[in-house]
Every structure is written in structure tokens, then in C-alpha cells.
C-alpha positions as CSV (number, residue, x, y, z in Angstrom):
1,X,60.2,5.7,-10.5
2,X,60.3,8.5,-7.9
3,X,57.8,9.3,-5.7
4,X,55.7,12.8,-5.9
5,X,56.1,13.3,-2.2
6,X,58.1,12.0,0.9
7,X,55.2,10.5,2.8
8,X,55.5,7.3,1.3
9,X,55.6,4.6,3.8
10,X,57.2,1.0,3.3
11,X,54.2,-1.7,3.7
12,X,56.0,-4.8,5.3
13,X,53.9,-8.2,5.5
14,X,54.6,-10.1,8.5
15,X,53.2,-13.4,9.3
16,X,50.1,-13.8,11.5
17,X,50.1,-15.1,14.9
18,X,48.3,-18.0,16.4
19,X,45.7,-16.2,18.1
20,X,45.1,-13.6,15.2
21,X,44.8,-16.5,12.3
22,X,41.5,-17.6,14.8
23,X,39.8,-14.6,14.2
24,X,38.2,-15.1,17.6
25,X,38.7,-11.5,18.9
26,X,37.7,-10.0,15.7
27,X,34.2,-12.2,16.5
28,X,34.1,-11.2,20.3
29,X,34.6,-7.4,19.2
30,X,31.3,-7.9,16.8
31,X,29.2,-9.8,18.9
32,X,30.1,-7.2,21.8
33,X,28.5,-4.6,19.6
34,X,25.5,-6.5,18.5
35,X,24.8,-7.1,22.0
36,X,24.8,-3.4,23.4
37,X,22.3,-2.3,20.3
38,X,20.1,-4.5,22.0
39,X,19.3,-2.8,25.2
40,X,19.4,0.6,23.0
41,X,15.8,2.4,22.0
42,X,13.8,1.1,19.3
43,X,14.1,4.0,16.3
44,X,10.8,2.5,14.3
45,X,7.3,2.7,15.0
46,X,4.3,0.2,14.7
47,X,2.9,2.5,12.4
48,X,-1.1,1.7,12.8
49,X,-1.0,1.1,16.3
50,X,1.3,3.7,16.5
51,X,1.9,7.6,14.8
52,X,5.0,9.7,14.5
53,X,4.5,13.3,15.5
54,X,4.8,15.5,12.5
55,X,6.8,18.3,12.3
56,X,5.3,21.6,11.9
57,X,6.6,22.1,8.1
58,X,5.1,18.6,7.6
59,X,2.3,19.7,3.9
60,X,0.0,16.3,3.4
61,X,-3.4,15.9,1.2
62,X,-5.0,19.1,0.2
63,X,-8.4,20.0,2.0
64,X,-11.2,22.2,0.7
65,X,-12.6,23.8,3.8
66,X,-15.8,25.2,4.9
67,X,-16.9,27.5,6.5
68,X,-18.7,27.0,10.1
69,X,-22.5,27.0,8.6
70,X,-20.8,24.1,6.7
71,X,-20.9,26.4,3.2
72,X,-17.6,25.7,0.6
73,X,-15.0,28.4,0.6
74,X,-13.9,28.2,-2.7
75,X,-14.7,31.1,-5.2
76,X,-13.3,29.2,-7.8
77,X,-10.7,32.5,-8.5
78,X,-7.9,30.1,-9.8
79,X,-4.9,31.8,-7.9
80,X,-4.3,28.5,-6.7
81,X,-4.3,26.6,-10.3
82,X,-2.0,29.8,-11.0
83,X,0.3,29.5,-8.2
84,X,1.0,26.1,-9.0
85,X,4.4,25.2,-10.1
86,X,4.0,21.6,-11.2
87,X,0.0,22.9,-12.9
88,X,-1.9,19.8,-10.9
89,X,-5.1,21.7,-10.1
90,X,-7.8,22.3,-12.7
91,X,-11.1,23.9,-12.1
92,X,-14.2,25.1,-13.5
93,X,-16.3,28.1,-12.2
94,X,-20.0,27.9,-12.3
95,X,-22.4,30.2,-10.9
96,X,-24.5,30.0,-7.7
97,X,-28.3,30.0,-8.9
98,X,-31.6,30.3,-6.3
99,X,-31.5,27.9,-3.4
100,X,-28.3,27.1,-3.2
101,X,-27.0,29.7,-0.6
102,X,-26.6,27.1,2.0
103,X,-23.9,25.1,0.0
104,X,-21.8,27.9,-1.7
105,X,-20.4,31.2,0.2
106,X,-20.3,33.9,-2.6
107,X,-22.0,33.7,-5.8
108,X,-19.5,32.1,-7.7
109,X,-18.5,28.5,-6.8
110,X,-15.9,25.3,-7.9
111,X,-18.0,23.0,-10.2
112,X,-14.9,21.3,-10.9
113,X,-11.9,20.7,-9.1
114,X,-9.5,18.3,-9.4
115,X,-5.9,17.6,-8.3
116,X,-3.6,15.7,-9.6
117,X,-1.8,14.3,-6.7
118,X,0.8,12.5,-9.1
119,X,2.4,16.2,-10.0
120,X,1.7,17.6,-7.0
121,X,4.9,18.5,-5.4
122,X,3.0,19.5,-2.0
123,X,5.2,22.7,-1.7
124,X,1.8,24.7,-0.2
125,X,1.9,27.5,-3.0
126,X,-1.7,27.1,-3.5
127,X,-2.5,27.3,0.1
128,X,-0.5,30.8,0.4
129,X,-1.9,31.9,-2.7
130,X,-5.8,31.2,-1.7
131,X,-7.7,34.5,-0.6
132,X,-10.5,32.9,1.3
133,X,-8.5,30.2,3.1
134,X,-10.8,27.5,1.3
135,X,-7.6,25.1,1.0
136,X,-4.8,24.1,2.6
137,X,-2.9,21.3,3.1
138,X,-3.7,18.7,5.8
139,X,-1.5,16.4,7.9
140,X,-2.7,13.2,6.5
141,X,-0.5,11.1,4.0
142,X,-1.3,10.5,0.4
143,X,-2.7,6.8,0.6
144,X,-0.9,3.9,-2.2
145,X,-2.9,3.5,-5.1
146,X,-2.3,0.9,-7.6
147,X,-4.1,3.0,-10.7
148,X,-3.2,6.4,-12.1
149,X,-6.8,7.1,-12.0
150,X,-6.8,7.1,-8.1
151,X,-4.4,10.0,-7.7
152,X,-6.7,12.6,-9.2
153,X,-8.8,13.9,-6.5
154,X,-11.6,15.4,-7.2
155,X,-13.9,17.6,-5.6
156,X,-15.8,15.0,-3.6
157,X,-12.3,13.7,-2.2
158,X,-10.9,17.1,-1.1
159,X,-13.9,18.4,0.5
160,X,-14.2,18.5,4.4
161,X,-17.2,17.0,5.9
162,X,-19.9,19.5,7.2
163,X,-19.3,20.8,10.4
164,X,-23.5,21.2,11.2
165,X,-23.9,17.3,10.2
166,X,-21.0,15.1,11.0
167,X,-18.7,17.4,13.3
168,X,-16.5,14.3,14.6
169,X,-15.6,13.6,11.6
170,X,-15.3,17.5,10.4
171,X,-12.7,17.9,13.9
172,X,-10.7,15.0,12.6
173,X,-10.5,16.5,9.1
174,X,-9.3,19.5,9.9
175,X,-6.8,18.9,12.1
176,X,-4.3,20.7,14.2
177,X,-3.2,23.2,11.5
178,X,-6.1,23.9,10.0
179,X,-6.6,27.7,9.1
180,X,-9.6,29.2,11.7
181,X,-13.0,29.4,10.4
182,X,-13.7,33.3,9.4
């Protein structure tokens, strides 16, 4: 049979020498390379004793936020539950009634609001989309959970603490990318 092209090259097989039938430079050549990645810079980190930077792109858990009188920014207008290509958030509106202007901002408020962290693609659509700033996406990482049950977050879980009654915690919270309180 004829070859397609003239870059065909005979293979010969000559015997080995004494030296190469040892193997013993092939081992010095590895071990040589094992031993420089030693003195080289550690690429992981001790993870709890120790935190990667994040980059700024980095989008984590979801965050309802307040306001600085520690009042919840969420109207409960659904642009978020709108915006949302992969439809995790669900809401209900309710409506503010007689003593409780200290807890709600407007008149309208988020009885219900839950996200389901398991079709959450964390592509920050609902943050964009928000027109009072009342969520946005933090830079803490979604914790393991061993039940599907634990991935919905309600209300409770995405709130912020109150910045009048625990404000270490609410400064921690927030954290470097948080939107500025209006």
C-alpha cells in the first residue's frame, strides 16, 4: 500500500543499552522534579483558619437589607421573582397595618419570601432588577446541606440583622459590597 504523503518515517528498533535497561536516569529525572515542587509556594489554603480573597464578580447567598433605622426594604413588587431566569424566588405581598412603621419602609411589605437556593443560578438578575436596593447578593458561600428542605431560604434566613440592635453582626452581614443605605 502507498502512503498518502511523503513524511513517513521508517521506525527502527534497536536494542537498549546497559545503562538505559536500569531506568535509573529516568528515576533521577523524576525525583529531581519532585524535589524542586517542594521549595515552590503552597497553591491551597487552610480554609477556616484561613480565606481566599474574592474576586469582585464573586455573587454568594442573597441578602434582604435594611434600611439604617433597621426597617426591611422590600416592597414586595416582584421584579426580582420576574427577573429570575431559573424562577427560584416566590413571594407574597401583604399590607402594612397600624403599628408596624418601625418594621416595614412603605406600606406594602414581603410576608413571604422564599428562595430556592437549589435553582438559583446566582447570576445577580434579581439584584439589578430590585428598585429599592432591598437585595443583593452577599459574599458568603451557600453552606452543604444534607436535605432539600435546607436550600429554601426563607424570609427569616435572608434577612440582615438590625443595624439599631445588633450592628456587629449587621457590619459583618453586609459586607464589602453591600449597596449604601439610602
Amino acid at each position: 500500500m502507498q502512503p498518502l504523503t511523503k513524511k513517513v518515517k521508517q521506525v527502527e528498533r534497536k536494542p537498549m543499552t546497559f545503562l538505559e535497561r536500569l531506568y535509573l536516569p529516568e528515576i533521577f529525572k523524576g525525583m529531581a522534579i519532585t524535589f524542586s515542587h517542594i521549595f515552590k509556594k503552597v497553591p491551597t489554603v487552610s480554609y477556616p483558619e484561613q480565606t481566599r480573597p474574592f474576586a469582585k464578580v464573586f455573587r454568594g447567598l442573597h441578602v434582604l437589607n435594611r434600611d439604617e433605622e433597621g426597617r426591611e426594604k422590600c416592597t414586595a413588587c416582584g421584579l426580582c421573582a420576574l427577573a429570575c431566569p431559573a424562577e427560584a424566588i416566590t413571594m407574597e405581598a401583604a399590607e402594612r397595618v397600624r403599628g408596624e412603621e418601625n418594621l416595614y419602609r412603605e406600606e406594602r411589605y414581603a410576608a413571604k419570601y422564599e428562595i430556592n437556593m437549589l435553582r438559583c443560578i446566582f447570576c445577580g438578575l434579581c439584584e439589578e432588577a430590585c428598585p429599592k436596593d432591598a437585595i443583593y447578593l452577599s459574599e458568603t458561600f451557600a453552606p452543604a446541606n444534607y436535605q432539600r428542605k435546607g436550600f429554601i431560604y426563607g424570609k427569616e434566613d435572608l434577612l440582615i440583622p438590625n443595624p439599631l440592635t445588633q450592628p456587629e453582626e449587621y457590619e459583618k452581614a453586609k459586607g464589602e459590597r453591600a449597596p449604601a443605605t439610602q
